[in-house]
N, C-alpha and C positions, 0 to 999 in steps of 0.2 A: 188246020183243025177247026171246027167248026163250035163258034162259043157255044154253052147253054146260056139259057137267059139268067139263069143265077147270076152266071159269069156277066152277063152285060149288063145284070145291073150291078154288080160291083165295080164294074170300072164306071157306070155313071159316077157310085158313091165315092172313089175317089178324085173324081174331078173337082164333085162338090167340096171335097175336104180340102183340095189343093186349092181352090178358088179364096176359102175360106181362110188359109194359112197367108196367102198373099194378104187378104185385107188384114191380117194380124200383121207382116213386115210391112203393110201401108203404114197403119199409126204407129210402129216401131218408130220408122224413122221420121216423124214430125217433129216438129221443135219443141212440143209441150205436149202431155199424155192428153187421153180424153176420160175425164171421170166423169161419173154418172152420180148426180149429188143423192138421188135415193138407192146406191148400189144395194146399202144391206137388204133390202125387199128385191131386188132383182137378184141376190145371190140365194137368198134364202128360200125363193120358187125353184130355181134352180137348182139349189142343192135338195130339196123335197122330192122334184121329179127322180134325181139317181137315187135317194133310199128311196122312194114309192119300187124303183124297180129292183135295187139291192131283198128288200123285204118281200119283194113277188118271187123271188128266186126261192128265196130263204122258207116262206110260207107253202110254194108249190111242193119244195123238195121234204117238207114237213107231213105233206098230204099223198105223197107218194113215197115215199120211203117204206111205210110199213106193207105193202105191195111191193114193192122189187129187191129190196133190203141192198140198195147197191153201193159198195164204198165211194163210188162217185158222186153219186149222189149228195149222200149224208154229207162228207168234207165237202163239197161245193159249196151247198145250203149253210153249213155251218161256217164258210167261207165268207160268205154274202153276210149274215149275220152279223159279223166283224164287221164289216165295210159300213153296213148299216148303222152301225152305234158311233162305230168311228166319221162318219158322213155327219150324224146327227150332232154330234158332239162339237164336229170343227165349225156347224151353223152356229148353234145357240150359243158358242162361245169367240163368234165374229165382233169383230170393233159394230159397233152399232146397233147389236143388240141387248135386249134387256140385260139387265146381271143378275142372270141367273145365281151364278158360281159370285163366291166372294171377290175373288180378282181374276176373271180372266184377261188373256193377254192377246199380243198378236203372233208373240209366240208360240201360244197354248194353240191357238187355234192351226197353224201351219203344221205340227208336230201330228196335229189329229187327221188334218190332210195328207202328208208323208204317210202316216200308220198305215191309212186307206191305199193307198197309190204303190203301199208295196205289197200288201196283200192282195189286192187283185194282180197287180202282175203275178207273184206266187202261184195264184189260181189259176190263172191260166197256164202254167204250166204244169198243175198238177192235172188238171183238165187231160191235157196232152197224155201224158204218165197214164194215168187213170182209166183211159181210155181203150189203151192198149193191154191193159192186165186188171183190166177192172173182173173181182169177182165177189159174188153177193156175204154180207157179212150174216157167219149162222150165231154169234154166240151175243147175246145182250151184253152181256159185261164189255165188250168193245163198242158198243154204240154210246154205254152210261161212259167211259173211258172216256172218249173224243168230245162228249157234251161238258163233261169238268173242266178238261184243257183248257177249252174254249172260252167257259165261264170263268178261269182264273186266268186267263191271260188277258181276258179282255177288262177283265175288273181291277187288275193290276197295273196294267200300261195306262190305261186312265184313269186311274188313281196318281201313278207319278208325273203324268201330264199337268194332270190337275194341278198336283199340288207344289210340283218344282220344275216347273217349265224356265222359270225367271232363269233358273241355274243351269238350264242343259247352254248347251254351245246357239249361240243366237243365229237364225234364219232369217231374219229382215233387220234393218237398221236403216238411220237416218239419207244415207243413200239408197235403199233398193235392197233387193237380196242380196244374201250373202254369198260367197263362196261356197259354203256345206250346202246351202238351200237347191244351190244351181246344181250342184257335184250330187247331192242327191237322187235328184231330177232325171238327170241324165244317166246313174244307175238303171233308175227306173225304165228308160228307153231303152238303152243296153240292154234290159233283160226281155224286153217287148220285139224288140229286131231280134233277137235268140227265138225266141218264142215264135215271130212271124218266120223265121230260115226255117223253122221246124217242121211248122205247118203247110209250107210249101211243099216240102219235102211226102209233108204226109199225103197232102192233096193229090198232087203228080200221081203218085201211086194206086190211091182210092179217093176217086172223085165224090165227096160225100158235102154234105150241108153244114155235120158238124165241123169237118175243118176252115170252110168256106167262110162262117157265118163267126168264127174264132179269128180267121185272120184281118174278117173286115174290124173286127172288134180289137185286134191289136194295133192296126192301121190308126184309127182314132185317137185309141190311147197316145201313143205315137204324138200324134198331133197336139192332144191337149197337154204332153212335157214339156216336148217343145214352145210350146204356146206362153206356159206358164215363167218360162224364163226372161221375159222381155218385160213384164211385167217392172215398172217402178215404184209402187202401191197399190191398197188393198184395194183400192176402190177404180181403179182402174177400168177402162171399157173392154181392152185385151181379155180382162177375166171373165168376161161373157163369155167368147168364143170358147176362151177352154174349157168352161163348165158343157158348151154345148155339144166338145168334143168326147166328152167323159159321159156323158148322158147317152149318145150314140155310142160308144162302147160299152156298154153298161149293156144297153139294148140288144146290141148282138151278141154276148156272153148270155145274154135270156134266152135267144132264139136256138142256140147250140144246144144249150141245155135242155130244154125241152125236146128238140131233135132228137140230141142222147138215149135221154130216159124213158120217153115217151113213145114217143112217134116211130121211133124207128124198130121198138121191142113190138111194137102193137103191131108194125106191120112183118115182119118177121113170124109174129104171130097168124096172122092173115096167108101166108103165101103158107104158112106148114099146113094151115086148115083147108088149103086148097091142096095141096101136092095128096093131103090124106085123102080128099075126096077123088081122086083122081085115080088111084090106087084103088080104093074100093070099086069103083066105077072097070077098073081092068080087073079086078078081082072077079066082079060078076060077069063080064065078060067070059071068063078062062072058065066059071064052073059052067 
């Protein structure tokens, strides 16, 4: 069977990623990590660029919503949103940055990373779901609905973040992660391998962009779990890569998204307004 170039360029993208995971079990296995003595400004671009695209999800699905009123939509966008606060939150509350907050920790900040790392997985399976029974929401009272949820779950969990991190179960300690931190992690991938069987599954069937451009985006993620567990500290070089695994995931849950909601209803749109002319065109024909 003969690839599309979609197809060839996703197997470029995962060469790159594989190329990329090796140089991460490169410095795994050296004798001494490599830190980057200005990490928190290298983390902190980094972590900007995934909310700059967390908040383009979140803003686009904001300016299209009241146009297609689609449940996909809205819970994506309000998806993103989450990741977005929780992204911004795990930054400005990194060892190295200002103090903002009274005390944050290195706990605060990992617990705001987890938040984010499960929620997008989440989403992307709601994506899946959503996809297949997605239909347009007619009553306001369930748009104001899902916008409180969201507003109180997210002002709560960072709120107890915030303020009793010291007390939850610890994620890093004087050697490295912990056991939960890594056991977490790997949850996370669990549900991202669920999520990538899925979309194989869906692809095979109906070869589309949006499953195409979700599985490269699960791929990634994929990577940067993996990535994150080899890690010995916060300042490590290892957590370049995985941020720039997560950035590229981030990217292609954009590109789905938009295919979703956009592109693919407008062209839908396009082929009915041609089948109508076409019809008119035999109509006058026949009289």
């Amino acid at each position: 069977m003969k690839l599309t170039k979609s197809e060839r360029n996703s197997i470029v993208l995962v060469a790159f990623g594989a190329v990329l995971f090796l140089l991460v079990l490169f410095l795994t296995f050296q004798t001494s990590s490599y830190q980057l003595s200005n990490y928190a400004f290298i983390h902190t671009l980094l972590e900007l660029a995934s909310v700059v695209i967390s908040l383009s999800i979140f803003i686009y699905g904001c300016l299209t919503y009241p146009i297609i009123k689609s449940r996909l939509l809205l819970l994506v966008s309000l998806s993103f949103l989450i990741i977005a606060i929780y992204d911004i939150l795990h930054t400005i509350t990194y060892p190295g940055m200002p103090n903002v907050f009274n005390q944050p920790t290195d706990q605060a900040t990992l617990w705001f990373w987890i938040g984010a790392r499960f929620t997008g997985a989440f989403t992307l399976l709601l994506m899946i779901y959503l996809k297949s029974v997605d239909v347009n929401i007619t009553k306001k009272k369930e748009t104001v609905l899902w916008i409180t949820l969201v507003a109180i779950s997210v002002s709560v969990t960072s709120t107890l973040i915030m303020a009793y991190s010291n007390s939850f179960p610890s994620l890093i300690g004087d050697m490295g992660l912990t056991p939960l931190k890594k056991g977490l992690e790997y949850l996370v991938i669990a549900i991202h391998l669920a999520t990538l069987f899925l979309l194989w599954n869906k692809y095979k069937k109906q070869q589309n962009l949006f499953y195409l451009n979700l599985m490269r985006a699960s791929f990634f993620l994929i990577l940067c779990g993996l990535t994150v567990t080899f890690y010995q500290t916060i300042q490590d070089a290892i957590l370049v890569i995985a941020h720039l695994f997560k950035i590229m995931g981030y990217f292609f849950i954009m590109k789905a998204f938009y295919y979703s909601t956009i592109q693919v209803p407008l062209l839908d749109k396009k082929q009915t307004e041609e089948k109508l002319i076409d019809v008119e065109s035999e109509l006058e024909l026949t009289l």
